[in-house]
C-alpha positions in Angstrom: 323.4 154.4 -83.6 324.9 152.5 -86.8 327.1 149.8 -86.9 328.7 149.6 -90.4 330.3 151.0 -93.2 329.4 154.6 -92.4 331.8 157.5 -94.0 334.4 158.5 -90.8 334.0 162.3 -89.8 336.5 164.2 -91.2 334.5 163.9 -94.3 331.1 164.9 -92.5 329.8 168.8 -92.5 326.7 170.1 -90.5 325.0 170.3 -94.2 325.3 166.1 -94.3 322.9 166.0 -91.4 320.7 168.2 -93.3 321.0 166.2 -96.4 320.3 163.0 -94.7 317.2 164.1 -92.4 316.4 165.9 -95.8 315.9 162.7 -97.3 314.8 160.9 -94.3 312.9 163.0 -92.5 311.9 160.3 -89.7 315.2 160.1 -88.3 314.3 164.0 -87.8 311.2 163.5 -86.6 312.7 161.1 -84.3 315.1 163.3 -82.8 312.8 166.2 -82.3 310.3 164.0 -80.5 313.1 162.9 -78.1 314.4 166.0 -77.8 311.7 168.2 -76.4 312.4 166.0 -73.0 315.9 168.4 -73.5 313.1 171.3 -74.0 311.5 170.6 -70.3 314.8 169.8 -68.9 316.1 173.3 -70.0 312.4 175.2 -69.4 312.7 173.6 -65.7 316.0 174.4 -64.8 315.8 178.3 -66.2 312.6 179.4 -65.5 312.9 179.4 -61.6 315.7 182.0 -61.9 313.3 184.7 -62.8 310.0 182.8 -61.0 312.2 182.8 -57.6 312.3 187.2 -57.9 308.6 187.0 -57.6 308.1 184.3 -55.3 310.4 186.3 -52.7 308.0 189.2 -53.4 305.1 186.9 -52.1 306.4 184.7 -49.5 308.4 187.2 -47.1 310.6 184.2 -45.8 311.5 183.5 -48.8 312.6 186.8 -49.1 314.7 186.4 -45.8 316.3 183.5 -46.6 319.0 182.7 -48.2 318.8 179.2 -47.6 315.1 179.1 -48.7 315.5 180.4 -52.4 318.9 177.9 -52.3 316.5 175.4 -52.0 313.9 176.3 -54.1 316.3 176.5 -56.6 318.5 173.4 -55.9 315.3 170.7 -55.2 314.9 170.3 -59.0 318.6 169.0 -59.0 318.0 166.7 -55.7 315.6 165.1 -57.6 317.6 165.1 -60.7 319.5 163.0 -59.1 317.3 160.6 -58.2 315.6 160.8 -61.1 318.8 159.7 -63.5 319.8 157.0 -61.3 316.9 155.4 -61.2 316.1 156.1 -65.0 319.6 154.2 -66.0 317.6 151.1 -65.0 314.3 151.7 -66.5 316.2 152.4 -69.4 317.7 149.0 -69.4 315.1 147.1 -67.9 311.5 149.0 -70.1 313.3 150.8 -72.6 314.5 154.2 -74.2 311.1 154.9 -75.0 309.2 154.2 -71.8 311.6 156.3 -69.7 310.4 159.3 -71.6 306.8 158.7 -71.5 307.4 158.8 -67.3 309.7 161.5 -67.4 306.5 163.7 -69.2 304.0 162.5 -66.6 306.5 163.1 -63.9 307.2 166.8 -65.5 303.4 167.5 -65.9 302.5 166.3 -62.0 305.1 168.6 -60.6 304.4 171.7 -62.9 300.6 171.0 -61.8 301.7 171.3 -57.7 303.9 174.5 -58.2 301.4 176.4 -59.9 298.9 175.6 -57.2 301.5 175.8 -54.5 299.8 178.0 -51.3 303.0 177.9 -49.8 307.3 177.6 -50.1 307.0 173.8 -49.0 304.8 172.5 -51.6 306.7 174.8 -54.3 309.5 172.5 -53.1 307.8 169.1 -53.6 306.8 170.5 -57.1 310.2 171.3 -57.9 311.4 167.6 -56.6 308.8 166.1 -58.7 310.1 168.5 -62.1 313.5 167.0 -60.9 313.0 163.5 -61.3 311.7 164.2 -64.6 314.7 166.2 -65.5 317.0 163.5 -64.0 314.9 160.6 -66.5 315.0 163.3 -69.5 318.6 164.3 -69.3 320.1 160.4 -69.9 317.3 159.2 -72.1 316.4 161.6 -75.0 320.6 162.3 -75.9 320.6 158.1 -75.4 317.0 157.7 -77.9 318.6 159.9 -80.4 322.0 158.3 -80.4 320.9 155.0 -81.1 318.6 156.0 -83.6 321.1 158.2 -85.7 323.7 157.3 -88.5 327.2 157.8 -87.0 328.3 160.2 -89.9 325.8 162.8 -88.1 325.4 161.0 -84.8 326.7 164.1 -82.8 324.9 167.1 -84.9 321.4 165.0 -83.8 322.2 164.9 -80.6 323.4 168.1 -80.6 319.7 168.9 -81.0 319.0 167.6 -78.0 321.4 170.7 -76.5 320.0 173.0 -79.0 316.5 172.3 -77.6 318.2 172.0 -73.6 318.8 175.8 -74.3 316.0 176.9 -76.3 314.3 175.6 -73.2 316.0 178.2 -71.0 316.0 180.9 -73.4 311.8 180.0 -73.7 311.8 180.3 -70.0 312.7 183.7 -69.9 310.2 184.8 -72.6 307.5 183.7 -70.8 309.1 185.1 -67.3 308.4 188.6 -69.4 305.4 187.6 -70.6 303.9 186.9 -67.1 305.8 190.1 -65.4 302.6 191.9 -65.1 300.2 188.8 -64.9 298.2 188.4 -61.9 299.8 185.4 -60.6 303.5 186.0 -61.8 305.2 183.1 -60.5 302.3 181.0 -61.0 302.1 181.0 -64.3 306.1 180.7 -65.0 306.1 177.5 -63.3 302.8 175.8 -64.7 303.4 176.5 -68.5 305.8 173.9 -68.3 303.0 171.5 -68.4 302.3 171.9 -72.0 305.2 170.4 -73.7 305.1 167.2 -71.4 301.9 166.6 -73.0 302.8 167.2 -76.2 306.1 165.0 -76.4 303.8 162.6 -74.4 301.7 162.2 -77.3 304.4 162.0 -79.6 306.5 159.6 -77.9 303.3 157.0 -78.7 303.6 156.6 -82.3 307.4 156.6 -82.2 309.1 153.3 -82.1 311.4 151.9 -79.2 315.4 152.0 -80.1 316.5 149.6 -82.5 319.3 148.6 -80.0 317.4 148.2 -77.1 314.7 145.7 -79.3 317.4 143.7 -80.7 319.2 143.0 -77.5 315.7 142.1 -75.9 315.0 139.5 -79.2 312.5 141.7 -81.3 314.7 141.7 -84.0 312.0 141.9 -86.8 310.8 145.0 -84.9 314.6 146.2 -84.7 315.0 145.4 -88.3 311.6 147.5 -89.5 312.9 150.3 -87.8 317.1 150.2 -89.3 314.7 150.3 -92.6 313.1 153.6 -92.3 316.5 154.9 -90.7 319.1 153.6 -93.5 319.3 153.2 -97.5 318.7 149.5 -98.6 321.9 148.5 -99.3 323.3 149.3 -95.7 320.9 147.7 -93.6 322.3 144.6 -93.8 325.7 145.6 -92.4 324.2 147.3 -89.5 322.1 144.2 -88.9 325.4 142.2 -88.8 326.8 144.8 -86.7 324.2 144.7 -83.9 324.2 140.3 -83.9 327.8 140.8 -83.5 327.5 143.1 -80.8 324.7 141.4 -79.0 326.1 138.2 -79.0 329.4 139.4 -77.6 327.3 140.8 -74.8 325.2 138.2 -74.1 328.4 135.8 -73.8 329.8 138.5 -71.3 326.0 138.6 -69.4 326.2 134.3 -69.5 329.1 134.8 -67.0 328.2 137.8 -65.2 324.8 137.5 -64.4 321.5 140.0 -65.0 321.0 141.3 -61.8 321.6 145.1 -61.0 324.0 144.0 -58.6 325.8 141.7 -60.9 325.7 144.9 -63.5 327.4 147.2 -61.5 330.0 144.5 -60.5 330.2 143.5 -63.7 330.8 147.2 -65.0 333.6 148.4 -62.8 334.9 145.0 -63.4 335.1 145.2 -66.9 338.3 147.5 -68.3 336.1 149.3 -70.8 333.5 150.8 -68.9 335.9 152.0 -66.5 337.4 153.9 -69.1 334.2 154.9 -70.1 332.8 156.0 -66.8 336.5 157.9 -66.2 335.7 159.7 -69.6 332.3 160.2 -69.1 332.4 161.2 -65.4 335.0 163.6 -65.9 333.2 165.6 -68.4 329.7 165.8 -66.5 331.3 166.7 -63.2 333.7 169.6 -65.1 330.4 171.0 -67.3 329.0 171.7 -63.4 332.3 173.0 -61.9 332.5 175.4 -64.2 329.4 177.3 -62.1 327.2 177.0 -65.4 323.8 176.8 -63.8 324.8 179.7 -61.4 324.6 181.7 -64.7 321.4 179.6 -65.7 319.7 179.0 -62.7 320.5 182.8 -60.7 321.4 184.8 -63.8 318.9 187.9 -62.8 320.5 187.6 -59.5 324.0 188.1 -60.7 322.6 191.0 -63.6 321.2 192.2 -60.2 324.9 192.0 -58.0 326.4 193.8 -61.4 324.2 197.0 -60.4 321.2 196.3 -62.2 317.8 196.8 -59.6 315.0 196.1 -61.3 314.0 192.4 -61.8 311.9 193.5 -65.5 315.7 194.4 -66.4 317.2 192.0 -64.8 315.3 189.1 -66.4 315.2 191.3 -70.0 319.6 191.4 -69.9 319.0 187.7 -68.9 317.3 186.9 -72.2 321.0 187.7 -74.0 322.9 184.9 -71.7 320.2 182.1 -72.7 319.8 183.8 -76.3 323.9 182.9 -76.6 323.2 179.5 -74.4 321.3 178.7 -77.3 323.6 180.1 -80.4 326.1 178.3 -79.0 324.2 175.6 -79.4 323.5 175.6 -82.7 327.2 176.3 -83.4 328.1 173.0 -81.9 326.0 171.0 -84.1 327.8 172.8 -86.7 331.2 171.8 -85.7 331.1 168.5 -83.2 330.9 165.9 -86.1 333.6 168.2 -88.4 336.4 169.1 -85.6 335.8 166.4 -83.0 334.2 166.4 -79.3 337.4 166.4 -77.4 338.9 169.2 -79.6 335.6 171.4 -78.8 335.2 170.9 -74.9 339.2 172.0 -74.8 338.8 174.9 -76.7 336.0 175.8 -74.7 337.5 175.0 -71.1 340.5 177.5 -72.1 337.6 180.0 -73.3 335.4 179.5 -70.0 338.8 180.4 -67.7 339.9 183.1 -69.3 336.1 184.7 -68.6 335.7 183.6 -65.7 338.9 185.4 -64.4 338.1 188.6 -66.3 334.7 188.4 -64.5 336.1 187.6 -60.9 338.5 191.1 -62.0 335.2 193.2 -63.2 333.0 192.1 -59.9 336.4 193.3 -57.7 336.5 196.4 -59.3 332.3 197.2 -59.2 333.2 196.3 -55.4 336.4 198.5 -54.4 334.6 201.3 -56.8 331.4 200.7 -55.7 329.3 204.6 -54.4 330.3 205.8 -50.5 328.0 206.1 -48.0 326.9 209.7 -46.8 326.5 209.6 -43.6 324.5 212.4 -42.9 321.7 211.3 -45.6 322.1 208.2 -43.9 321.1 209.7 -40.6 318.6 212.0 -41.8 316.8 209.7 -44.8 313.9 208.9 -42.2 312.9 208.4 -38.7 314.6 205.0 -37.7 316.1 204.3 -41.0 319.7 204.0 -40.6 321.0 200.5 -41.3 322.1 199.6 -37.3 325.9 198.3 -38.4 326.0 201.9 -39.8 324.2 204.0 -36.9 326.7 204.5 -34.7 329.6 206.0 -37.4 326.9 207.8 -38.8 326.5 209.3 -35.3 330.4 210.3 -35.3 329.4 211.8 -38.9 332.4 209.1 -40.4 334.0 209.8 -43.2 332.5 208.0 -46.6 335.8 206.4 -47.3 335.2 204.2 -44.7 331.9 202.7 -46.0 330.8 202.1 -49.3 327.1 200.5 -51.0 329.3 197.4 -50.8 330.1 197.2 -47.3 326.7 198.5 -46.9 324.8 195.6 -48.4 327.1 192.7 -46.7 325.7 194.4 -43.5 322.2 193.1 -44.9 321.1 196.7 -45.3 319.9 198.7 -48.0 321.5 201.3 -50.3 319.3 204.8 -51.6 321.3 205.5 -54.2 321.5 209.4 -55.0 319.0 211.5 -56.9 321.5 213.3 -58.6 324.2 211.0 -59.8 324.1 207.5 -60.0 327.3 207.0 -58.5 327.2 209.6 -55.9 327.5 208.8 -52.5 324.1 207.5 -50.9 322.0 206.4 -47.9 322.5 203.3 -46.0 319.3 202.4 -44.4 317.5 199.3 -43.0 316.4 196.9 -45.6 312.5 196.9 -45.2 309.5 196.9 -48.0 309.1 200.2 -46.3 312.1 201.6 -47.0 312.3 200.3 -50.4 308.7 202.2 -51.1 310.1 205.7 -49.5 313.4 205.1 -51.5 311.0 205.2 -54.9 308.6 207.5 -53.6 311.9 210.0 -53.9 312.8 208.9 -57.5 315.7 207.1 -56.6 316.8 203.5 -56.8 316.7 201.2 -53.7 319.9 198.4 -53.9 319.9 195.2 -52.1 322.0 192.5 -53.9 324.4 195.0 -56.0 325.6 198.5 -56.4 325.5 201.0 -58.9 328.4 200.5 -60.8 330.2 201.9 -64.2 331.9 197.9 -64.5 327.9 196.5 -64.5 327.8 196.5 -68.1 331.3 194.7 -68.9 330.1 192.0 -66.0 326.9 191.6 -68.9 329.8 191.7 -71.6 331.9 188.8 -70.2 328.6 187.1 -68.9 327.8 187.0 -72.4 331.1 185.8 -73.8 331.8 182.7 -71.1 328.3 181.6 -72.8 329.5 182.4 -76.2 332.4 180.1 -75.6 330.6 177.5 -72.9 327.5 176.3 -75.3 329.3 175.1 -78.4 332.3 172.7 -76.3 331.2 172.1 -72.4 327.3 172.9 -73.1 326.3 170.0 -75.2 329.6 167.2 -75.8 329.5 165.9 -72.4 326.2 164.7 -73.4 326.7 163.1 -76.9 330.3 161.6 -75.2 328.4 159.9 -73.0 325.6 158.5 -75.1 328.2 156.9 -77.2 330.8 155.7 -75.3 329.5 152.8 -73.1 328.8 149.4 -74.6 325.5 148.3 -75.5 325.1 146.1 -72.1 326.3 148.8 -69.8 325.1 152.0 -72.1 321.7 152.6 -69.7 323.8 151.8 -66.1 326.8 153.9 -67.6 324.6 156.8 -68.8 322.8 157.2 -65.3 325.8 156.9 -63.9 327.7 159.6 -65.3 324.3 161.5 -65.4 324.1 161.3 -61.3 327.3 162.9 -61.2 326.5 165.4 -63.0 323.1 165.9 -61.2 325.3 165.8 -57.7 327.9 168.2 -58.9 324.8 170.5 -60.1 323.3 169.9 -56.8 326.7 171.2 -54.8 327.1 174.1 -57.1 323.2 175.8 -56.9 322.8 175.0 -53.3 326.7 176.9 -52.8 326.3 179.5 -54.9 324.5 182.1 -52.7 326.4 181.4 -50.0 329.4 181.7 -51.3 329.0 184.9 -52.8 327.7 185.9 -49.4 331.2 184.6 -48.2 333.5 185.3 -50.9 331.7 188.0 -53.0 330.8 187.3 -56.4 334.4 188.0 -57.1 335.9 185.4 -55.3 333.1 183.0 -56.0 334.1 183.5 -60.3 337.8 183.1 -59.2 336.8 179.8 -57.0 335.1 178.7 -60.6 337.9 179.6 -62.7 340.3 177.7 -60.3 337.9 174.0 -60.7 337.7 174.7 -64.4 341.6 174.6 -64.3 341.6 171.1 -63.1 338.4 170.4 -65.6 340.8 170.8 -68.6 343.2 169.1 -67.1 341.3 165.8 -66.5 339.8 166.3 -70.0 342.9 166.5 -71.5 344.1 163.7 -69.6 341.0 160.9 -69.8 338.6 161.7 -72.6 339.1 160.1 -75.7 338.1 161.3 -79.7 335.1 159.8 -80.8 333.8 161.6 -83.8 332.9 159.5 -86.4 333.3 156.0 -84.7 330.8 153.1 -85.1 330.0 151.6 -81.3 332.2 148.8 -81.8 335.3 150.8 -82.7 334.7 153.2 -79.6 334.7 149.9 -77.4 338.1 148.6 -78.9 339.8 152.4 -78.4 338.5 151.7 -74.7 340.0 148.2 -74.5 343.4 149.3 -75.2 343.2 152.2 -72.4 343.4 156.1 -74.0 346.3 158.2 -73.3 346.9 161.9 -74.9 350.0 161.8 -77.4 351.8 163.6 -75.0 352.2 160.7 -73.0 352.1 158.0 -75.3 355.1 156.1 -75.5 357.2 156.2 -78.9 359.5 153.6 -80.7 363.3 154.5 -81.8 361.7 155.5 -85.3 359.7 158.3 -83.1 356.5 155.8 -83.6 353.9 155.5 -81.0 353.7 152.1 -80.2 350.7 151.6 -78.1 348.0 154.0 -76.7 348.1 152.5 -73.2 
């Protein structure tokens, strides 16, 4: 939040948010509160990458469709969807504070069904209900903790939001460890999540509403207790002055527009502004999801699995270092986003997320072209009725191995024996059955369904590693804090769940794709696909978003007024001065 006479951020460091929290420890208390609704929206959305390897393991259609774990995966982001929409209006019309306290009882409902669930269906309706909590949690806690932070360290507190988004995810796979050998696996994954809603439930009770959202609805003794606790004496006043100022101006523009939803959303693509601010904050939320993040997130043992990695213990173990990074990266960006600047970070990291991306879609070519042959007398001998039927009949003609490989093997939907000798030796292609996944152990060898042995599998880990190394600190966690600072007051709830829902929709496309088209395209030419929309991310990035580090509100608003163009474009004087930013 903050209004006036704050210090700009050029001059700010990550220690100054430690020395002011240090001093003032509720605005920390108030941040951390807020923020563990970024803890459940980050448990949520990771833990069902490792809970969905077990829940194929007890629901055999599952296990058979692709679609079905798609699903499973993706109805969290359906009702994400949903859930922000509908939670830019409660936000407006109940409050910051009051959409949170939902969003917990929503999380804890939907936890509570999924742990129970007796079948895929009502796992489903759990993960809707988790979803519109998610949805509520993802707008409003970045939104609380913006309006209740100084603007010298606005962006490191909200960063803690992030930092707490992917401790979430990074939690979820600790406890998908934990509960590997549990009676109940899958179960328990899901249901922990209950916990922290009831916590921050509790919590959120003794902490006040947002200064900004009491003063516009009148409570400005209420608004004015709270600036107290927040600011040193001598600059309440001036953020007092600020809000009146700001209120009024919005009020004026309400007297003319009108209250209703309707007459808000007319009123907001009418107004120049929050055009630009929607562009801005639109952009950003779609790119963070075109850049196939939450394939990483939400199917990350799947693709450890596609790199040549069998085992789902290992799988979910190597996982742990992608969410470990997530949320390194994380704290990095509190670090930096109030010192070098939001749009300087996302830029930075779009270049760093393309350049992975590529190498990955190179390293998932090679594991594939390289991938072990197919002996095709094994093949025909393994066991009675065991050759995979695409393969029977050149097995019959005794083929030659160059024309198959595990690759070709698996695409068939068949499964791969890898040799007892050598890893990479030439193997069995058989029918893909529990059966013949038992017999393949039963030998002392590894049974492949969703990747091949490979010598590239650990440099697919490497890079996996690094586009999260360079993801978390710039596209992880500015779209957020850009868009809980770059609406006006009036608009700030409607704009938020706006730019939110895209970003919920573009999740949605990406999850419920991302099987599919690596059953398509490979997981080559899916990373490549990636790489190619992250292109056109930076380029609208570069293009639209403006630099707000540092700025009051009110200053963001008049940058907006006069339209944002990168210098590039900007149009100079004969002196070589740029004369307008329009």
């Amino acid at each position: 939040m903050v209004e006036g006479g704050i210090a700009k951020a050029d001059k700010t460091e990550f220690t100054e948010c430690w020395r002011t929290t240090w001093k003032t420890p509720y605005i920390m208390r108030l941040a951390l509160s807020a923020g563990i609704g970024g803890l459940l929206f980050g448990y949520d959305t990771g833990v069902i990458s490792g809970a969905l390897l077990f829940i194929k393991e007890d629901f055999d259609e599952v296990d058979k469709k692709t679609w079905l774990q798609s699903t499973i995966v993706s109805m969290a982001v359906a009702g994400a969807i949903v859930g922000a929409a509908v939670g830019g209006w409660i936000n407006d019309r109940f409050g910051r504070r009051m959409s949170i306290l939902i969003a917990d009882v929503l999380f804890l409902i939907g936890a509570i069904v999924m742990a129970f669930a007796p079948a895929p269906w009502v796992i489903i309706v759990g993960r809707i209900f988790v979803g519109f909590g998610v949805g509520m949690a993802s707008m409003t806690s970045p939104l609380y903790i913006s309006e209740a932070s100084p603007a010298r360290i606005r962006g490191a507190l909200v960063s803690t939001n992030g930092l707490l988004i992917t401790g979430g995810q990074f939690f979820s796979y600790l406890i998908n460890l934990a509960f590997v050998h549990t009676p109940g696996t899958w179960r328990w994954m899901l249901g922990v999540a209950g916990i922290p809603a009831i916590v921050q439930f509790v919590l959120m009770l003794s902490l006040p509403e947002s200064p900004r959202w009491l003063y516009r609805k009148d409570r400005v003794a209420e608004s004015r207790a709270i600036l107290e606790r927040i600011y040193p004496a001598d600059e309440v006043e001036a953020e007092m002055e600020a809000l009146k100022q700001s209120v009024e101006a919005e009020k004026a523009d309400e007297a003319i527009i009108g209250d209703s939803f309707t007459a808000k959303m007319k009123g907001a693509f009418g107004n120049p502004v929050v055009r630009r601010g929607l562009a801005a904050g639109i952009t950003v939320q779609v790119a963070q999801q075109f850049v196939g993040i939450n394939t990483v997130m939400y199917y990350s043992p799947s693709i450890v699995q596609f790199a040549g990695y069998a085992s789902n213990k290992t799988a979910m173990a190597l996982s742990l270092i992608t969410s470990g990074l997530n949320a390194l990266g994380s704290i990095v960006s509190m670090m930096f986003v109030d010192r070098y600047g939001r749009r300087k970070l996302m830029i930075i990291s779009m270049f760093g997320i393309i350049t992975c991306l590529i190498i990955l879609a190179i390293v998932f070519s090679q594991a594939a072209i390289h991938a072990p042959k197919i002996d095709a007398l094994e093949s025909r001998m393994f066991a009675p009725n065991a050759t995979c039927s695409a393969y029977a009949p050149l097995a019959a003609e005794n083929a030659p191995p160059s024309r198959w490989n595990c690759m070709k093997c698996l695409r068939s939907e068949c499964g791969f024996c890898a040799s007892g000798v050598q890893p990479y030796a030439p193997g069995a292609c058989v029918v893909l059955t529990d059966e013949m996944k038992a017999t393949c152990s039963s030998r002392g060898r590894t049974f492949f369904k969703d990747g091949c042995p490979s010598k590239f599998g650990f440099l697919a880990i490497v890079f996996l590693g690094l586009y999260i190394v360079v993801y978390a600190p710039g596209m992880g966690t500015v779209p957020w804090i850009v868009n809980s600072e770059i609406y006006p007051l009036r608009y700030r709830g409607l704009g938020g769940g706006i730019a939110a829902v895209s970003n919920w929709v573009s999740n949605l496309i990406v999850s419920e794709s991302f099987l599919s088209l690596t059953h398509a395209l490979g997981s080559s030419g899916t990373f490549l696909l990636f790489a190619g929309f992250s292109t056109i991310g930076l380029f609208f990035i570069w293009l639209l978003v403006p630099e707000t580090k540092g700025l009051q509100f009110e200053e963001v608003e008049k940058l907006l007024e006069v339209g944002y163009k990168p210098s590039l474009l900007r149009r100079r004087n004969k002196k070589g001065k740029e004369v307008d930013a329009a």
